[in-house]
C-alpha positions as a printed NumPy array, in Angstrom:
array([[159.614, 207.93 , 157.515],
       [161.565, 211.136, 157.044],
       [161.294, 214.341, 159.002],
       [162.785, 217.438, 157.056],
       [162.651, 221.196, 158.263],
       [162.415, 222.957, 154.852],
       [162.345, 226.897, 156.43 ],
       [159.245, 226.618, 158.791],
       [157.422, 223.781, 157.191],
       [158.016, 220.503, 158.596],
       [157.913, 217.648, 155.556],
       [157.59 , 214.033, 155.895],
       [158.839, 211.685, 153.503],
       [157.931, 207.961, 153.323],
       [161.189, 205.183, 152.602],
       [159.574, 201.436, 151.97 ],
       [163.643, 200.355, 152.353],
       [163.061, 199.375, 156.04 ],
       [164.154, 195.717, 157.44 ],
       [160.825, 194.779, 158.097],
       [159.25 , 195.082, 154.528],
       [160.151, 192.457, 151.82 ],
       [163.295, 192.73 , 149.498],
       [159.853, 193.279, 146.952],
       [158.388, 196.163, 149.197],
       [161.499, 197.338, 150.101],
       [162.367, 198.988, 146.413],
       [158.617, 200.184, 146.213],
       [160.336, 203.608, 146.848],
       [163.586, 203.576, 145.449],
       [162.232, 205.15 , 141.883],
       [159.519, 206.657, 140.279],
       [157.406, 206.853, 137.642],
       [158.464, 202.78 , 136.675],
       [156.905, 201.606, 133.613],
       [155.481, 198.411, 135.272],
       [151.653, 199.118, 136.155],
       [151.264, 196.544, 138.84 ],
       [154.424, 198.048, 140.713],
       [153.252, 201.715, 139.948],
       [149.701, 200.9  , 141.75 ],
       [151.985, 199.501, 144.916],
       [153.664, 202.816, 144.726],
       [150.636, 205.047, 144.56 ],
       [148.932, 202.783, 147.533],
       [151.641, 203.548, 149.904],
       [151.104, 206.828, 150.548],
       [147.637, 206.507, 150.992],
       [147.318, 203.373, 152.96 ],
       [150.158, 203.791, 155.316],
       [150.999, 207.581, 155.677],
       [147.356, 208.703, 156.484],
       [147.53 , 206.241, 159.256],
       [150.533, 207.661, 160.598],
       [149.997, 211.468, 161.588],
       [148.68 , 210.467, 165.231],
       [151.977, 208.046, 165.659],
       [153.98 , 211.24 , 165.339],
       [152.061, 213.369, 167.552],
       [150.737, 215.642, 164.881],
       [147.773, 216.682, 163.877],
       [147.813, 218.236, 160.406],
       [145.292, 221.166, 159.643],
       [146.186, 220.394, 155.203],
       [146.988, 217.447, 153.474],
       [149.133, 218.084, 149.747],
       [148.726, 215.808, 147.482],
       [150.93 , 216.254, 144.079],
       [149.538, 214.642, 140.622],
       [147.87 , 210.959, 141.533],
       [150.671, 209.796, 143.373],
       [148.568, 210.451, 146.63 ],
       [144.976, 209.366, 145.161],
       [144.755, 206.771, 147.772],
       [145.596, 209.412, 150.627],
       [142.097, 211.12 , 150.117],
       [140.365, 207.859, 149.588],
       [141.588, 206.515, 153.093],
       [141.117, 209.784, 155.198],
       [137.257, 209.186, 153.782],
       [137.35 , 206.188, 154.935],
       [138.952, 206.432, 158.073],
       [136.443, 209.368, 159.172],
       [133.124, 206.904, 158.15 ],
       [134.61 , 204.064, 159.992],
       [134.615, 206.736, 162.811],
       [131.006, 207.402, 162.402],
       [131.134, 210.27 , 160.252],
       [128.648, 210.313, 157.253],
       [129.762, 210.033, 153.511],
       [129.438, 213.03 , 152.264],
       [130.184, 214.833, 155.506],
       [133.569, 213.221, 154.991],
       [134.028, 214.406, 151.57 ],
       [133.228, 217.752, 152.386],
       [135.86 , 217.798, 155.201],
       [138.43 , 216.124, 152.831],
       [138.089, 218.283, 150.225],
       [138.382, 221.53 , 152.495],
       [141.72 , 220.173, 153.978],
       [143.446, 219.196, 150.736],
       [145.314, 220.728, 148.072],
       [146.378, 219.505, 145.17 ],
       [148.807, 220.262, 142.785],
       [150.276, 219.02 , 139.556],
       [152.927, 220.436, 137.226],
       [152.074, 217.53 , 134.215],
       [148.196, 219.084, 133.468],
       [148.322, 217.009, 130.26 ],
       [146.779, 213.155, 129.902],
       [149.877, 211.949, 128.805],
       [151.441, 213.33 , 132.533],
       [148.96 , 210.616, 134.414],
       [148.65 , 207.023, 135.438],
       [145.757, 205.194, 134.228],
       [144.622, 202.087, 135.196],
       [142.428, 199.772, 134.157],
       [140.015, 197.412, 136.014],
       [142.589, 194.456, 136.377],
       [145.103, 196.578, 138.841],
       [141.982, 195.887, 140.924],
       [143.943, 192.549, 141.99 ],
       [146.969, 194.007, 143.131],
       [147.451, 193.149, 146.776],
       [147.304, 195.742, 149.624]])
């Protein structure tokens, strides 16, 4: 992970090219938007799976989360389920998610979004 001071914000960027991840994992973030769905679900997964984990590791505690297009989809679905394995309730946890995220996309067209169908389901995590 990345730590960049853009003015007064502090922004954290995510690099899968570390020694301990596979040659496989290891390109996960070397380009976007690749036309191969299975590898494009890895992508998306990353931020989500690994990142939301890591806030407390750094010593930070952040008060909003950004999430750009559906990159970060799976961001929002593990802070939910990080705060009801914690004992929060459901919807409590929804409420709270959605009052400390902001999201943003500069492609509003359907053509600008992943879809996936039931199948990527399989991928591994």
């Amino acid at each position: 992970m990345w730590q960049v001071r853009v003015g007064a914000t502090t922004l954290y960027l995510i690099d899968t090219n570390v020694e301990d991840n596979s040659p496989t994992d290891r390109d996960l973030s070397a380009r976007l938007y690749i036309a191969d769905r299975e590898v494009r679900i890895q992508q998306e997964i990353v931020p989500g799976h690994r990142w939301s984990a890591n806030p407390e590791t750094l010593g930070i505690q952040p008060s909003l989360w950004h999430a750009n297009e559906g990159h970060t989809a799976f961001m929002m679905l593990e802070r939910i389920n990080e705060k009801v394995a914690a004992g929060m309730a459901f919807e409590e946890a929804l409420r709270e998610i959605r009052a400390t995220t902001v999201f943003t996309t500069h492609t509003p067209v359907p053509a600008g979004h992943d879809v996936f169908s039931t199948i990527c389901g399989q991928v591994p995590v």
